[in-house]
C-alpha positions in Angstrom: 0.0 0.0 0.0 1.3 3.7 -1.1 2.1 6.0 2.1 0.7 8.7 0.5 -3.0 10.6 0.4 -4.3 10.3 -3.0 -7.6 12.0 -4.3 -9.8 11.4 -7.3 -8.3 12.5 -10.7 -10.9 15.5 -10.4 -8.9 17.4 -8.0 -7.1 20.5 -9.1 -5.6 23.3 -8.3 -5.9 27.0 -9.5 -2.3 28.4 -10.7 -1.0 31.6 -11.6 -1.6 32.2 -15.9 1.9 33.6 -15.5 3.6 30.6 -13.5 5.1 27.4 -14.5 5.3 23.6 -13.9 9.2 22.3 -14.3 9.8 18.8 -14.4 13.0 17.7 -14.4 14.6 14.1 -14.9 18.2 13.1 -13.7 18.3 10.2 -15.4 19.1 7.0 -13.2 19.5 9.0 -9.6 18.6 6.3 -7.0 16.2 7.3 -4.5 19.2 6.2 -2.0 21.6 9.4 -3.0 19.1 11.8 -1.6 19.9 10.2 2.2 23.3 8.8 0.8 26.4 12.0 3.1 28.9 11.0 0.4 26.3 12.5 -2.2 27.1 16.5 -2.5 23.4 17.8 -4.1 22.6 20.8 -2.1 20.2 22.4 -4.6 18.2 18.9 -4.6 18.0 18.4 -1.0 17.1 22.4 0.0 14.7 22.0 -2.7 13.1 18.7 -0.5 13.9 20.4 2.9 11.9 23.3 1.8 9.5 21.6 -0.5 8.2 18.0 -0.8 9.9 14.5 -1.4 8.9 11.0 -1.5 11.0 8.5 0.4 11.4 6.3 -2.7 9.4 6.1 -6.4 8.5 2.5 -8.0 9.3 2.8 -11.4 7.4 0.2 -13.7 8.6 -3.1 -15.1 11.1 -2.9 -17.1 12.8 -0.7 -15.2 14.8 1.5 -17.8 14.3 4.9 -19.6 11.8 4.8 -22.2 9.5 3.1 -20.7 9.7 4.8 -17.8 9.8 8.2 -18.7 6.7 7.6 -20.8 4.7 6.5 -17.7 6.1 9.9 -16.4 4.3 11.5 -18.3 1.3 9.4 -19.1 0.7 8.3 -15.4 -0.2 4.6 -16.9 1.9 1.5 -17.3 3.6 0.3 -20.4 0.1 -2.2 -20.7 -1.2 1.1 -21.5 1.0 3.6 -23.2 2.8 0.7 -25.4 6.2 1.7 -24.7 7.5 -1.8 -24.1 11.1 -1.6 -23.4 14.4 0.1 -24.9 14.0 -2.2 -27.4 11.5 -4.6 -28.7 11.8 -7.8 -31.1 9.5 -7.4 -34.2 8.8 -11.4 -34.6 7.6 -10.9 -38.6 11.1 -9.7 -39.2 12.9 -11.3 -36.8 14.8 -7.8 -35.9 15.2 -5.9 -32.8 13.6 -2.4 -33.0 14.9 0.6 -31.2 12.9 3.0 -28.8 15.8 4.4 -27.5 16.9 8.0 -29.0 13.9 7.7 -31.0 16.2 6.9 -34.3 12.6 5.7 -36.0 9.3 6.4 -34.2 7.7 10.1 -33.9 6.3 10.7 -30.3 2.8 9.8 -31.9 3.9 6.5 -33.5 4.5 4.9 -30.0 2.8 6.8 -27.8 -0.6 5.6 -27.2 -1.6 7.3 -23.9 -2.7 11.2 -23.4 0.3 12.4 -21.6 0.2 15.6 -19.4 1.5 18.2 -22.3 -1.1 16.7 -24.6 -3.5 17.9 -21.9 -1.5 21.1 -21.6 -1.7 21.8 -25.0 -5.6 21.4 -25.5 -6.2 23.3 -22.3 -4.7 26.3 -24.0 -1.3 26.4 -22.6 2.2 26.5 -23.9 4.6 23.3 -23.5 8.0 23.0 -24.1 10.5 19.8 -23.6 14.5 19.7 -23.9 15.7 16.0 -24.8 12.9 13.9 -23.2 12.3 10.7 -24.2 9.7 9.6 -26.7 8.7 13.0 -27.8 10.2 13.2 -31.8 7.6 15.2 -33.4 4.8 16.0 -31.0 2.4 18.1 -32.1 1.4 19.3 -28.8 4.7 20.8 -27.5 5.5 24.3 -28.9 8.9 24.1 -28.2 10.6 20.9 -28.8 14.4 19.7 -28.9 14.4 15.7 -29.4 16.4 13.5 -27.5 18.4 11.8 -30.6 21.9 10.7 -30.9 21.7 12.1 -34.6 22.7 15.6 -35.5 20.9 15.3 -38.5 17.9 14.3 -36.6 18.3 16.7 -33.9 18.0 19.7 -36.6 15.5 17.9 -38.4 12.5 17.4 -35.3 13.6 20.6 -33.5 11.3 23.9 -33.0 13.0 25.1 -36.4 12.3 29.0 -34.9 14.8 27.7 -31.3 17.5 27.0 -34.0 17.6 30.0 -35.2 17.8 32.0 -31.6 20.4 29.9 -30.3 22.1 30.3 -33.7 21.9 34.5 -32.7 22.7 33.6 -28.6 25.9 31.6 -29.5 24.5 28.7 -28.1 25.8 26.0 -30.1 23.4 23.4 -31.4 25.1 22.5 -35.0 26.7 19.4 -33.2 24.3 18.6 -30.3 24.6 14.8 -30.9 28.2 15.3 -30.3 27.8 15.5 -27.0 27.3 11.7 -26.6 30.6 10.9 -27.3 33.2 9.5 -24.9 34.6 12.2 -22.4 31.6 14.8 -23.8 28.6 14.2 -21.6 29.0 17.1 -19.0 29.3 19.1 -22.0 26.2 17.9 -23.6 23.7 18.1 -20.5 25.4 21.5 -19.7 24.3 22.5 -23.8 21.0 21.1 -22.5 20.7 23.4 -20.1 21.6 26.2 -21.7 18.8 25.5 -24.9 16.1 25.0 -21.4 16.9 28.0 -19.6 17.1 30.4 -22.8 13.4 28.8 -23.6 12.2 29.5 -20.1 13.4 33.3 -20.6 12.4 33.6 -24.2 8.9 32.4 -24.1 7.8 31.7 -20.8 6.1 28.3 -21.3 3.6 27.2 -18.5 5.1 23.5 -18.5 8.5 22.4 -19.5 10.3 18.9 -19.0 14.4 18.5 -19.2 16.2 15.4 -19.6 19.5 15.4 -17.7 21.7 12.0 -18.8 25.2 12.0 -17.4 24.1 9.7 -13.7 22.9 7.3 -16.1 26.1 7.4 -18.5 28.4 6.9 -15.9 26.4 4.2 -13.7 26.7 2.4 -16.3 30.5 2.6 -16.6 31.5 2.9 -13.1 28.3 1.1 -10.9 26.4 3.2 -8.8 27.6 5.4 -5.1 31.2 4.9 -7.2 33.6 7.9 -7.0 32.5 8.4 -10.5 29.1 8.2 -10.2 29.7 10.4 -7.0 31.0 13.2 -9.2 28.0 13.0 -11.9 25.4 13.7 -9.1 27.2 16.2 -8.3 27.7 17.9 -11.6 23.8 17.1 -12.3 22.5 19.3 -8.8 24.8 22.1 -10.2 22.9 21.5 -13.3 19.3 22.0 -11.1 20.7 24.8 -9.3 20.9 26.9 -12.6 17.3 26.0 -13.6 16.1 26.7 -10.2 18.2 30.4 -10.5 16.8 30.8 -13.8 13.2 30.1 -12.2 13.8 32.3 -9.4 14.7 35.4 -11.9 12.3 34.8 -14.4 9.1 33.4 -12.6 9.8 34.8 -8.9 7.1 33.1 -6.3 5.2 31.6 -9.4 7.1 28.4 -10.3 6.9 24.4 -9.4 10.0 22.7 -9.5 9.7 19.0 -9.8 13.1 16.8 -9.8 12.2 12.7 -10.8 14.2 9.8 -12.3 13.6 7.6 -14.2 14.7 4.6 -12.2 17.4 3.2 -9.6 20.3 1.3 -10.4 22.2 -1.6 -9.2 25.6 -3.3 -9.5 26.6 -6.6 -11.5 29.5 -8.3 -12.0 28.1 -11.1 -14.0 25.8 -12.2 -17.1 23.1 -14.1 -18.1 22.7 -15.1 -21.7 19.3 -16.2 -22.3 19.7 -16.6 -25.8 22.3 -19.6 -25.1 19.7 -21.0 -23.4 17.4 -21.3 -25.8 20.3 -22.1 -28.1 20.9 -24.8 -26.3 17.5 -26.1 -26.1 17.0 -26.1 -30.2 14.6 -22.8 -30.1 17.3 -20.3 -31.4 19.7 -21.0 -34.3 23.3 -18.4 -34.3 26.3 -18.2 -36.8 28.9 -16.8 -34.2 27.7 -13.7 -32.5 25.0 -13.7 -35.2 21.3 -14.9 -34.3 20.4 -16.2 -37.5 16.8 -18.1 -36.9 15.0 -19.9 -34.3 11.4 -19.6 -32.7 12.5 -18.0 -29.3 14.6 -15.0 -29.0 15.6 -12.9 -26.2 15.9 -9.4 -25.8 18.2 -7.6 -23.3 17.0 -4.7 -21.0 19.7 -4.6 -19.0 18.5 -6.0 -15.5 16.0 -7.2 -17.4 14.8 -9.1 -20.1 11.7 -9.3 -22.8 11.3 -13.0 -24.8 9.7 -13.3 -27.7 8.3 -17.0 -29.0 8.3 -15.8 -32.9 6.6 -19.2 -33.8 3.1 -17.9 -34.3 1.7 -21.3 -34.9 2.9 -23.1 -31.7 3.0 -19.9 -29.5 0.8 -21.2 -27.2 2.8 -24.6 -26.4 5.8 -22.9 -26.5 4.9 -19.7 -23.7 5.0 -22.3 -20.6 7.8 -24.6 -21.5 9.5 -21.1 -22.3 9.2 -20.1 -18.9 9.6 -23.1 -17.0 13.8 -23.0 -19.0 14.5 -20.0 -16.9 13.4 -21.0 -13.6 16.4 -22.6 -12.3 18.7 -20.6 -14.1 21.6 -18.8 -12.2 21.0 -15.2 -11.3 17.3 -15.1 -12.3 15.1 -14.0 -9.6 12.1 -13.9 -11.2 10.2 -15.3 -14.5 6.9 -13.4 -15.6 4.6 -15.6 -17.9 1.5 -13.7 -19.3 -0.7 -14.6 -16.6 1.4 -12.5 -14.0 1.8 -9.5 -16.8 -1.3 -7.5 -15.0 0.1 -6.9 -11.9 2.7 -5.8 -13.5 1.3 -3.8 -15.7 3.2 -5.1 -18.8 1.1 -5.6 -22.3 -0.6 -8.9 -22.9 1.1 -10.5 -26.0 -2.4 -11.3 -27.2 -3.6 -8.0 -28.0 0.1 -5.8 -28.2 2.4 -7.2 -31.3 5.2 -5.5 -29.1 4.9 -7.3 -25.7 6.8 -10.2 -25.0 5.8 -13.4 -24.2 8.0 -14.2 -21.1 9.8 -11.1 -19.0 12.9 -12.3 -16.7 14.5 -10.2 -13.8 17.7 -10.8 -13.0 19.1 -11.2 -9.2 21.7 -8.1 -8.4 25.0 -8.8 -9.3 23.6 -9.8 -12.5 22.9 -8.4 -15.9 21.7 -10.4 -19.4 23.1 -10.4 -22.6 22.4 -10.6 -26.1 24.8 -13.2 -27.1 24.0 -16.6 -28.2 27.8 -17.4 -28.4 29.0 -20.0 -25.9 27.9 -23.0 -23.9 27.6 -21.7 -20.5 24.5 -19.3 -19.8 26.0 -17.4 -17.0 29.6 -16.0 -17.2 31.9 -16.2 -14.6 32.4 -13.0 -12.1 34.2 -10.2 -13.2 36.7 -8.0 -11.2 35.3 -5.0 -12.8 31.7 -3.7 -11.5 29.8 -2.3 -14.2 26.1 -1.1 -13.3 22.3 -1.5 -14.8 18.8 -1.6 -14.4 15.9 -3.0 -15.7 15.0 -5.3 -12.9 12.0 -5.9 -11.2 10.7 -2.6 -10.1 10.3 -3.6 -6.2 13.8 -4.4 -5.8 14.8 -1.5 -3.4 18.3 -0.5 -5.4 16.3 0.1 -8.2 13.6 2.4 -6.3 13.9 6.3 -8.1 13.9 9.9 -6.8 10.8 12.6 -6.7 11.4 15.9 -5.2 8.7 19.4 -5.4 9.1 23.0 -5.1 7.7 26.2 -4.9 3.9 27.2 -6.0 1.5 24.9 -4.9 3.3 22.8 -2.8 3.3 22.2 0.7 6.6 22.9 2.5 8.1 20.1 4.6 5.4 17.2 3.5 6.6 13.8 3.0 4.5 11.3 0.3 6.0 8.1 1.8 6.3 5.6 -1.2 4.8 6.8 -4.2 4.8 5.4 -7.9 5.8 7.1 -11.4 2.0 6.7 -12.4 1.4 9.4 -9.9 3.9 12.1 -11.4 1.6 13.2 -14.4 -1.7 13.3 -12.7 0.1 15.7 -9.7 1.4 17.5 -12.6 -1.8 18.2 -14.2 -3.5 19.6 -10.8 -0.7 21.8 -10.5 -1.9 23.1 -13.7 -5.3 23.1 -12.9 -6.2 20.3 -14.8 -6.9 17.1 -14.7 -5.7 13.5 -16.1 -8.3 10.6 -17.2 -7.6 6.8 -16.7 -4.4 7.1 -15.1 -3.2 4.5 -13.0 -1.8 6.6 -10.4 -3.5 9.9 -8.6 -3.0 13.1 -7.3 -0.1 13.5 -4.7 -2.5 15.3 -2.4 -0.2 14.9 0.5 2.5 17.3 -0.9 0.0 19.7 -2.4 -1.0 23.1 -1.0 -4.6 24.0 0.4 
């Protein structure tokens, strides 16, 4: 049961015309950081001393960005908005399909929720969003800079009219996607930063999201509460402190500050191949490192993983005896058939070409792999500690952060344990609006009377 006060999707507040909702995501900050001494974020933690915070945020399953981020903002599960994963398998084709930096999709192609700008928008208010995920081409945000590893793309979905003011305030935007190259991600989220604040001065939008990525970035590389990873949170609250300065200066006493992630994140030091499973059991045929047939496949998220049974024929035969391969495998803690997808919330398989048919969580210490190469399914411990997520959204490591400020929130409340399906409704009755079939409600708790 959630610690905190909900109220009917009704409930609303009445803003200021002239103020603002900021939400904020510092991709992969662990709810444990905010309570962690060896973390230095001061702007983060005045903001929760002198606003609101949750003690922890379950994410949804799997636990990693698109998918989550899309619930962010949709306030549903991926049963509902259809992001699935990072990736998903398309079983006609037999090819893994990316979600992640939007290389294909526009916002409205996988998107099939109402999320809290579409409300924005057609409530008659202005929206803008700096590199969040799953938002290529939206019509409903008037001010838009995609989060894409392309620089072709990032010119080509961008505001076209923002080009042309950064172009005249030296802010430069010719080589965004530069920025994800090794050694340049401070450089890229502090480019970010720069692209949100000018939008906040130059047009004054009543809602704005940022994506901030380094955490994430270096997690990965270094394993989370490393010195690294350390030095990223630290980099990223400097980041927050400029937003919040820019707020201060440009919306004084009218603007809500909210700081979320996406998800936790946990160590491993070993992986699980699941395709070498099913390699091994005849359902999966590989050249090498190449998966070159078969009628199961696995598809890494990480901490997690999404299996597809591509023979449509014998799908239903296959699901269970799918399954019941993983249960006794090394460093899997848990193995999701369709039956346990609704408490969940993950798609049925039935009715969503994208869902998978199994879903696996691995144990921490763990990750899964891709690879079909090999004849043992787990590999043996490495020195190095590498870090992921993914997993099973109750494990506590992989819990995420939610933090509000300023207008309409009530100083010094606490909402307990909260989920992400509860970000975009809260959102929407700071706005004065309100959010239909969402699966979470209201933070009443940490709203003011």
């Amino acid at each position: 049961m959630l610690a905190a006060t909900t109220l009917s999707s009704g409930w609303a507040l009445a803003p200021a015309k002239d103020g603002i909702v900021v939400m904020i995501s510092l991709d992969g900050l662990a709810h444990y950081y905010l309570d962690d001494p060896r973390a230095e974020m001061p702007t983060v933690r005045e903001l929760a001393e002198k606003g609101a915070r949750a003690e922890k945020m379950k994410a949804v399953m799997p636990t990693v960005t698109w998918p989550t981020h899309t619930t962010l903002v949709t306030g549903v599960t991926p049963a509902k908005h259809g992001v699935v994963g990072n990736t998903y398998l398309d079983r006609a084709k037999g090819e893994v399909v990316p979600f992640i930096w939007d290389p294909i999709f526009d916002k409205e192609e996988i998107v099939r929720s109402p999320t809290i700008y579409d409300v924005a928008k057609r409530a008659g208010l202005t929206t803008a969003s700096v590199t969040w995920p799953g938002t290529r081409g939206a019509k409903t945000l008037d001010w838009t800079l995609p989060c894409v590893t392309s620089n072709g793309l990032f010119v080509a979905y961008s505001t076209p009219s923002l080009l042309g003011e950064f172009k005249r305030a030296g802010i430069p935007y010719e080589n965004e996607a530069d920025g994800f190259k090794a050694g340049q991600g401070e450089n890229r989220d502090r480019l970010h930063v720069r692209m949100f604040n000018h939008i906040l001065r130059a047009h004054r939008p009543q809602f704005a999201m940022l994506h901030i990525l380094e955490i994430d970035h270096v997690e990965h590389a270094h394993g989370p509460q490393s010195p690294e990873a350390y030095a990223a949170v630290k980099f990223a609250d400097g980041l927050v402190g400029e937003v919040l300065q820019e707020l201060r200066t440009t919306f004084p006493g009218k603007a809500t500050l909210i700081i979320v992630s996406d998800h936790g994140f946990a160590a491993y030091r070993q992986q699980i191949s699941p395709n070498v499973v099913l390699r091994k059991a005849g359902l999966l045929a590989a050249s090498g490192k190449k998966i070159t047939g078969g009628r199961v496949r696995a598809v890494s998220q990480g901490g997690g993983c999404l299996v597809y049974v591509t023979d449509e024929k014998d799908r239903a035969t296959l699901i269970p005896k799918v399954a019941a391969l993983f249960k006794d495998v090394e460093g899997i803690a848990l193995t999701l058939a369709p039956e346990d997808f609704p408490r969940y919330g993950l798609g049925d398989p039935a009715r969503e070409p994208r869902a998978a048919d199994v879903v696996l969580s691995a144990k921490e210490g763990y990750a899964f792999s891709d690879s079909p190469v090999g004849d043992e399914a787990v590999s043996a411990m490495s020195k190095e500690v590498k870090g992921t997520h993914g997993y099973d959204p109750n494990v506590p490591k992989l819990h995420a952060t939610f933090v509000a400020w300023g207008a309409g929130i009530r100083p010094g409340a606490h909402a307990g344990t909260i989920t992400s399906t509860c970000v975009a409704p809260t959102i929407a009755a700071l706005l004065g609006l309100r959010m239909e079939n969402t699966d979470g409600q209201p933070l009443t708790a940490i709203l003011a009377e």
